[in-house]
C-alpha positions in Angstrom: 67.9 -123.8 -57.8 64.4 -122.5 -57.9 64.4 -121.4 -61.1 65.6 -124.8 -62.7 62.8 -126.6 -60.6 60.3 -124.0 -61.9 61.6 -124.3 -65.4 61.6 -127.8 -65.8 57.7 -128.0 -63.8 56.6 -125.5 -66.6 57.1 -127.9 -69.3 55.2 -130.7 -67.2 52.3 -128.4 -67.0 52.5 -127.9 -70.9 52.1 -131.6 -71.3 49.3 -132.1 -68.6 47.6 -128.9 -70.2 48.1 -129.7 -73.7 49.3 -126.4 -74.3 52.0 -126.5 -77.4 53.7 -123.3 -76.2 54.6 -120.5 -73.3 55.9 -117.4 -74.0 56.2 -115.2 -70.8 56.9 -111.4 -72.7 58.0 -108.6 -70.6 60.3 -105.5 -70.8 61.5 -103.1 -68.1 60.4 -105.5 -65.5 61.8 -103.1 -62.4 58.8 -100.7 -63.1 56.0 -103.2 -64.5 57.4 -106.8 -64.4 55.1 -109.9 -64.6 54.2 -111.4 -61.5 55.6 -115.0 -62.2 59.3 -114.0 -63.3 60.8 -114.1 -60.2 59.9 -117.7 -60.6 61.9 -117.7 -64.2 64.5 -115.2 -64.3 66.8 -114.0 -61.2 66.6 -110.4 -61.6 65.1 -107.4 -63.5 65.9 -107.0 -67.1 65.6 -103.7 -69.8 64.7 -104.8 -72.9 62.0 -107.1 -74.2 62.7 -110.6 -72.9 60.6 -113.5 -74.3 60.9 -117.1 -72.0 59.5 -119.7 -74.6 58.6 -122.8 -73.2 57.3 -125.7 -75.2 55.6 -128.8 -74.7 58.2 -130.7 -76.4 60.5 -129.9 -74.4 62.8 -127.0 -75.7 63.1 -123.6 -73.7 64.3 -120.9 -75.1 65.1 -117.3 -73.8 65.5 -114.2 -75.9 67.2 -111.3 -74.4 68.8 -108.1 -74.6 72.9 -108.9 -74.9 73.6 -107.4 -71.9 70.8 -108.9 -69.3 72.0 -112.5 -70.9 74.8 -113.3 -68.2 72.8 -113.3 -65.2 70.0 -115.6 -67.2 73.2 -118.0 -68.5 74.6 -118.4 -64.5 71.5 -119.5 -63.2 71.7 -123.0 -65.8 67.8 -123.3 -66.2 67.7 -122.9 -69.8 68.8 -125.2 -72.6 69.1 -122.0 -75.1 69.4 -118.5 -74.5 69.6 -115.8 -77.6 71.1 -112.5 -76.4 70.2 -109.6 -79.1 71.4 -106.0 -79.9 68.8 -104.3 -82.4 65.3 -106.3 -82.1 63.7 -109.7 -80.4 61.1 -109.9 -83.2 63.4 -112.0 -85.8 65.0 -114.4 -83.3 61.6 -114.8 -81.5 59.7 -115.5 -84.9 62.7 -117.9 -86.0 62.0 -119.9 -83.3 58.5 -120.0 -83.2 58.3 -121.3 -87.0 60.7 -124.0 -86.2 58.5 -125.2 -83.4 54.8 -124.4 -85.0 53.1 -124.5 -82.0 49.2 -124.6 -82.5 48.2 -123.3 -79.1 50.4 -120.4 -77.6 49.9 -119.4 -74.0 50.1 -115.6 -72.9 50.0 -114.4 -69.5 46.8 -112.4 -69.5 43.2 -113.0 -67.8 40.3 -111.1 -67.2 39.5 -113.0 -63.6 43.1 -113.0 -62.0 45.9 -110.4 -61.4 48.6 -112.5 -60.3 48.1 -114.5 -64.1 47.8 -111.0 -66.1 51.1 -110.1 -65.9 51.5 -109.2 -70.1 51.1 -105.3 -70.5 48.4 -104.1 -73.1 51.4 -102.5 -74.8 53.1 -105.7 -75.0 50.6 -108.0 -76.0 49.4 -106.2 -79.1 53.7 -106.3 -80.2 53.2 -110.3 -79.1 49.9 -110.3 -81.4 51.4 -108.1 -84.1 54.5 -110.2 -84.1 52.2 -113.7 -84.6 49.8 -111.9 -86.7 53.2 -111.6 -89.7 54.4 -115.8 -88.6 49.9 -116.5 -89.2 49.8 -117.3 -85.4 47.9 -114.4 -84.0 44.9 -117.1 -83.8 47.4 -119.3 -81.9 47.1 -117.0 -78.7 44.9 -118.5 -75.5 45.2 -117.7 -71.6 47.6 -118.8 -69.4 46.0 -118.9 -66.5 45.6 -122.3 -66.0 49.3 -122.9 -66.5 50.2 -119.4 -63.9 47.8 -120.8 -60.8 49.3 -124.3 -61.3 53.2 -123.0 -61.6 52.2 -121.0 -58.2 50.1 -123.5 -56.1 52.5 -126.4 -56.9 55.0 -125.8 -54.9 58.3 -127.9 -55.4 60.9 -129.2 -53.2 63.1 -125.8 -52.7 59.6 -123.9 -52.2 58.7 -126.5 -49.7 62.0 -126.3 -47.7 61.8 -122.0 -47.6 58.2 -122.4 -46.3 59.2 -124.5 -43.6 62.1 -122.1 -42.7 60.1 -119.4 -43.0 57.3 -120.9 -40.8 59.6 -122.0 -38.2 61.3 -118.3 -38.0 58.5 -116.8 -37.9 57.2 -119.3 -35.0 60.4 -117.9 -33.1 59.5 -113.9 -33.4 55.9 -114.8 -32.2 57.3 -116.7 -29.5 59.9 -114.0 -28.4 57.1 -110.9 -28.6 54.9 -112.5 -26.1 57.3 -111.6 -23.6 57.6 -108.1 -24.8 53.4 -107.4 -25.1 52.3 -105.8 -21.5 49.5 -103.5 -20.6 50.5 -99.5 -21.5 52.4 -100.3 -24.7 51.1 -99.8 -28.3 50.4 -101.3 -31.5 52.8 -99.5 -33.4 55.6 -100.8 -30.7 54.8 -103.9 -31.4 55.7 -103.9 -35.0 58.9 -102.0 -34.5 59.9 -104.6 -32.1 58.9 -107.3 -34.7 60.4 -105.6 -37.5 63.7 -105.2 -35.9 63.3 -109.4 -34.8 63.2 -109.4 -39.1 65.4 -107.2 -39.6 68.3 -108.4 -37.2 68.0 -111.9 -38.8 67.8 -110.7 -42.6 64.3 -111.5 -43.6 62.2 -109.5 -45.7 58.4 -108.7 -45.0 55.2 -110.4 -46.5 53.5 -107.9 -48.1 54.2 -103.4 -47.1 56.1 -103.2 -44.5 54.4 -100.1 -44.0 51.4 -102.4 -42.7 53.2 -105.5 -42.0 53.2 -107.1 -39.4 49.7 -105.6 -38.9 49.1 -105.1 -35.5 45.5 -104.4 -34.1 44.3 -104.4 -30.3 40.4 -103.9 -30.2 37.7 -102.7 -30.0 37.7 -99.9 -32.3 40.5 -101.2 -34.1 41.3 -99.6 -37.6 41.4 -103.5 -38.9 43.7 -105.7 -40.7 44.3 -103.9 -43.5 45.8 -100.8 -41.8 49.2 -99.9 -40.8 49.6 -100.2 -36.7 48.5 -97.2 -34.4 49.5 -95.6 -31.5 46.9 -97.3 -29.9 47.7 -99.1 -26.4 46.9 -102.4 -25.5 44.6 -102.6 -22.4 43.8 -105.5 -20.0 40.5 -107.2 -21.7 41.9 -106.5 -25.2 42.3 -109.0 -28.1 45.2 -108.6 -29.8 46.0 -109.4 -33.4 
Protein backbone atom coordinates (compact mmCIF):
# COMPACT_ATOMS: atom_id res chain seq x y z
CA UNK A 1 0.00 0.00 0.00
CA UNK A 2 1.10 3.51 -0.72
CA UNK A 3 0.87 4.77 2.43
CA UNK A 4 3.19 2.00 4.14
CA UNK A 5 5.74 2.66 1.30
CA UNK A 6 5.45 6.44 2.07
CA UNK A 7 5.60 5.85 5.81
CA UNK A 8 8.48 3.75 6.01
CA UNK A 9 10.52 6.28 3.07
CA UNK A 10 9.72 9.08 5.60
CA UNK A 11 11.82 7.72 8.25
CA UNK A 12 14.77 7.07 5.57
CA UNK A 13 14.61 10.73 4.78
CA UNK A 14 14.84 11.51 8.65
CA UNK A 15 18.09 9.57 8.70
CA UNK A 16 19.58 10.99 5.38
CA UNK A 17 18.45 14.58 6.65
CA UNK A 18 19.40 14.26 10.16
CA UNK A 19 16.26 15.45 11.14
CA UNK A 20 15.34 13.88 14.85
CA UNK A 21 11.57 14.28 14.24
CA UNK A 22 8.25 14.86 11.83
CA UNK A 23 5.27 15.90 12.98
CA UNK A 24 2.66 16.46 10.10
CA UNK A 25 -0.30 18.61 12.33
CA UNK A 26 -3.59 19.15 10.71
CA UNK A 27 -7.30 19.31 11.61
CA UNK A 28 -10.40 19.41 9.41
CA UNK A 29 -8.40 18.36 6.57
CA UNK A 30 -11.74 18.26 4.04
CA UNK A 31 -11.73 22.10 4.13
CA UNK A 32 -7.81 22.99 4.57
CA UNK A 33 -5.85 19.70 4.62
CA UNK A 34 -2.05 19.61 4.11
CA UNK A 35 -0.95 18.80 0.80
CA UNK A 36 1.19 15.66 1.64
CA UNK A 37 -1.50 13.56 3.73
CA UNK A 38 -2.94 11.91 1.05
CA UNK A 39 0.46 10.41 1.04
CA UNK A 40 0.06 9.44 5.00
CA UNK A 41 -3.38 9.02 5.89
CA UNK A 42 -6.36 7.48 3.51
CA UNK A 43 -8.94 9.90 4.09
CA UNK A 44 -10.09 13.16 5.67
CA UNK A 45 -10.14 13.45 9.37
CA UNK A 46 -12.01 16.18 12.06
CA UNK A 47 -10.03 16.72 14.81
CA UNK A 48 -6.39 17.61 15.31
CA UNK A 49 -4.35 14.69 13.99
CA UNK A 50 -0.57 14.72 14.70
CA UNK A 51 1.69 11.86 12.37
CA UNK A 52 5.00 11.76 14.38
CA UNK A 53 7.72 10.43 12.66
CA UNK A 54 11.17 9.89 14.07
CA UNK A 55 14.48 9.24 13.06
CA UNK A 56 14.79 6.38 15.18
CA UNK A 57 12.45 4.66 13.94
CA UNK A 58 9.08 4.95 15.92
CA UNK A 59 5.84 6.44 14.23
CA UNK A 60 3.25 7.48 16.00
CA UNK A 61 -0.31 8.85 15.14
CA UNK A 62 -2.55 10.77 17.48
CA UNK A 63 -6.11 11.00 16.57
CA UNK A 64 -9.52 11.74 17.30
CA UNK A 65 -11.24 8.20 18.62
CA UNK A 66 -13.46 8.11 15.92
CA UNK A 67 -11.12 8.83 12.68
CA UNK A 68 -8.68 6.00 14.35
CA UNK A 69 -10.24 2.89 12.39
CA UNK A 70 -9.59 3.93 9.01
CA UNK A 71 -5.80 5.06 10.12
CA UNK A 72 -5.52 1.28 11.96
CA UNK A 73 -6.86 -0.66 8.43
CA UNK A 74 -4.36 0.81 6.37
CA UNK A 75 -1.24 -1.11 8.81
CA UNK A 76 1.36 1.75 8.18
CA UNK A 77 1.82 2.69 11.61
CA UNK A 78 3.49 0.90 14.51
CA UNK A 79 1.32 3.08 17.11
CA UNK A 80 -1.73 4.84 16.83
CA UNK A 81 -3.37 6.90 19.99
CA UNK A 82 -7.12 7.65 19.37
CA UNK A 83 -8.34 10.54 21.98
CA UNK A 84 -11.68 11.97 23.21
CA UNK A 85 -11.03 15.46 25.02
CA UNK A 86 -7.40 16.83 23.81
CA UNK A 87 -4.20 15.71 21.57
CA UNK A 88 -1.92 18.01 23.61
CA UNK A 89 -1.10 15.38 26.58
CA UNK A 90 -0.63 12.29 24.46
CA UNK A 91 1.29 14.37 21.83
CA UNK A 92 3.62 15.99 24.60
CA UNK A 93 3.97 12.36 26.27
CA UNK A 94 5.46 11.18 23.37
CA UNK A 95 7.53 13.87 22.37
CA UNK A 96 9.37 13.81 26.01
CA UNK A 97 9.98 10.15 25.72
CA UNK A 98 11.72 10.66 22.30
CA UNK A 99 13.58 14.25 23.03
CA UNK A 100 14.00 15.02 19.68
CA UNK A 101 16.47 18.03 19.19
CA UNK A 102 15.36 18.99 15.67
CA UNK A 103 11.49 18.86 14.96
CA UNK A 104 10.35 19.28 11.44
CA UNK A 105 7.01 21.22 10.59
CA UNK A 106 5.43 21.53 7.30
CA UNK A 107 5.82 25.23 6.65
CA UNK A 108 8.02 27.28 4.03
CA UNK A 109 8.05 30.64 2.83
CA UNK A 110 9.35 29.54 -0.88
CA UNK A 111 6.94 26.49 -1.54
CA UNK A 112 3.16 25.77 -1.35
CA UNK A 113 3.01 22.24 -1.77
CA UNK A 114 5.63 22.02 1.63
CA UNK A 115 3.41 24.78 3.70
CA UNK A 116 0.73 22.80 4.39
CA UNK A 117 0.64 23.68 8.58
CA UNK A 118 -2.13 26.50 9.08
CA UNK A 119 -1.05 29.72 10.98
CA UNK A 120 -3.73 28.66 13.46
CA UNK A 121 -2.16 25.44 13.92
CA UNK A 122 1.39 26.09 14.08
CA UNK A 123 1.16 28.63 16.89
CA UNK A 124 -0.99 25.50 19.03
CA UNK A 125 2.21 23.20 17.61
CA UNK A 126 4.58 26.15 19.04
CA UNK A 127 2.49 26.76 22.15
CA UNK A 128 2.38 23.11 22.75
CA UNK A 129 6.57 22.76 22.56
CA UNK A 130 7.02 26.09 24.07
CA UNK A 131 5.34 24.13 27.79
CA UNK A 132 7.68 20.51 26.85
CA UNK A 133 10.97 23.59 26.25
CA UNK A 134 10.92 22.54 22.51
CA UNK A 135 9.53 25.58 20.82
CA UNK A 136 13.32 26.20 19.74
CA UNK A 137 13.25 22.59 18.38
CA UNK A 138 11.02 23.67 15.40
CA UNK A 139 12.82 23.91 11.61
CA UNK A 140 11.31 23.56 7.94
CA UNK A 141 10.29 20.65 6.44
CA UNK A 142 10.71 21.32 3.26
CA UNK A 143 13.51 19.45 2.46
CA UNK A 144 11.93 16.31 3.82
CA UNK A 145 8.19 17.37 1.76
CA UNK A 146 10.12 17.82 -1.92
CA UNK A 147 12.06 14.62 -1.28
CA UNK A 148 8.83 12.46 0.01
CA UNK A 149 7.17 13.87 -3.41
CA UNK A 150 9.90 13.65 -6.03
CA UNK A 151 10.96 10.19 -4.81
CA UNK A 152 8.65 8.21 -6.11
CA UNK A 153 8.46 4.51 -4.89
CA UNK A 154 7.46 1.33 -6.49
CA UNK A 155 3.43 1.59 -6.19
CA UNK A 156 3.92 5.37 -7.44
CA UNK A 157 5.97 4.07 -10.20
CA UNK A 158 3.49 1.38 -11.35
CA UNK A 159 0.20 4.13 -11.25
CA UNK A 160 2.38 6.48 -13.41
CA UNK A 161 2.99 3.92 -15.96
CA UNK A 162 -0.77 3.01 -15.89
CA UNK A 163 -1.69 6.27 -15.97
CA UNK A 164 0.69 7.12 -18.93
CA UNK A 165 -0.33 4.20 -20.93
CA UNK A 166 -4.27 5.23 -20.52
CA UNK A 167 -3.83 8.30 -21.22
CA UNK A 168 -1.61 7.25 -24.43
CA UNK A 169 -5.05 5.33 -25.43
CA UNK A 170 -7.56 8.47 -25.10
CA UNK A 171 -4.99 10.52 -27.20
CA UNK A 172 -4.82 7.81 -29.55
CA UNK A 173 -8.73 7.34 -29.91
CA UNK A 174 -9.49 11.44 -30.20
CA UNK A 175 -7.35 11.75 -33.25
CA UNK A 176 -9.97 10.02 -35.01
CA UNK A 177 -12.67 12.13 -33.63
CA UNK A 178 -10.65 15.84 -34.35
CA UNK A 179 -12.02 17.11 -37.98
CA UNK A 180 -12.31 20.51 -39.46
CA UNK A 181 -15.90 22.33 -38.15
CA UNK A 182 -15.75 20.94 -34.64
CA UNK A 183 -14.72 22.83 -31.39
CA UNK A 184 -12.47 22.94 -28.61
CA UNK A 185 -14.99 22.54 -26.07
CA UNK A 186 -16.10 19.21 -28.01
CA UNK A 187 -13.03 17.94 -27.73
CA UNK A 188 -12.88 17.92 -24.05
CA UNK A 189 -16.34 16.50 -23.62
CA UNK A 190 -15.37 13.78 -25.78
CA UNK A 191 -12.13 13.31 -23.65
CA UNK A 192 -13.86 13.64 -20.54
CA UNK A 193 -16.38 11.07 -21.17
CA UNK A 194 -13.05 8.58 -22.60
CA UNK A 195 -12.20 9.38 -18.45
CA UNK A 196 -15.01 9.15 -17.30
CA UNK A 197 -16.33 5.75 -18.96
CA UNK A 198 -13.03 4.12 -17.65
CA UNK A 199 -13.20 5.64 -13.97
CA UNK A 200 -10.24 8.01 -14.01
CA UNK A 201 -10.16 11.18 -12.32
CA UNK A 202 -8.72 14.49 -13.90
CA UNK A 203 -5.22 16.14 -13.33
CA UNK A 204 -5.87 19.31 -12.16
CA UNK A 205 -9.97 21.35 -12.70
CA UNK A 206 -11.81 19.58 -14.66
CA UNK A 207 -13.33 22.67 -15.42
CA UNK A 208 -10.05 23.42 -17.62
CA UNK A 209 -8.78 19.93 -17.98
CA UNK A 210 -8.00 18.54 -20.55
CA UNK A 211 -7.22 22.08 -21.88
CA UNK A 212 -7.96 22.25 -25.30
CA UNK A 213 -6.69 25.26 -27.47
CA UNK A 214 -6.74 25.60 -31.43
CA UNK A 215 -4.85 28.83 -32.49
CA UNK A 216 -4.25 31.64 -33.30
CA UNK A 217 -5.96 33.74 -30.95
CA UNK A 218 -6.23 31.11 -28.58
CA UNK A 219 -7.33 32.02 -24.85
CA UNK A 220 -4.01 29.79 -23.87
CA UNK A 221 -3.34 26.95 -21.57
CA UNK A 222 -4.56 28.06 -18.65
CA UNK A 223 -8.19 28.57 -19.78
CA UNK A 224 -11.08 26.27 -19.85
CA UNK A 225 -11.86 25.09 -23.68
CA UNK A 226 -14.06 27.43 -26.02
CA UNK A 227 -16.46 27.19 -28.54
CA UNK A 228 -13.96 27.84 -30.84
CA UNK A 229 -13.68 25.56 -34.12
CA UNK A 230 -10.75 24.05 -35.36
CA UNK A 231 -9.84 25.17 -38.95
CA UNK A 232 -7.55 23.54 -41.61
CA UNK A 233 -3.99 25.35 -40.87
CA UNK A 234 -4.64 25.31 -37.12
CA UNK A 235 -2.32 23.92 -34.37
CA UNK A 236 -4.03 22.23 -31.89
CA UNK A 237 -3.20 21.67 -28.30
Amino acid sequence: MLIKEKVTQAKTLLEEFNIDCWIIFTRESALNGDPILPYFLPGDVTWQTAILLFKSGRDVVIIGEYDKKSVEDTGAYNEIIGYVQSIKDDLQKVLKEEKPGSIAVNFSEDSEICDGITHGLFLKLQKYLEEIGMKDAIISAETLTSALRERKSPIEIELIKNAIKETEKIYSEVRDFIRPGITEKEIASFMKKKAHDRGFGFAWDERICPSVFTGPETAEAHYGPTDRKVERGHILN
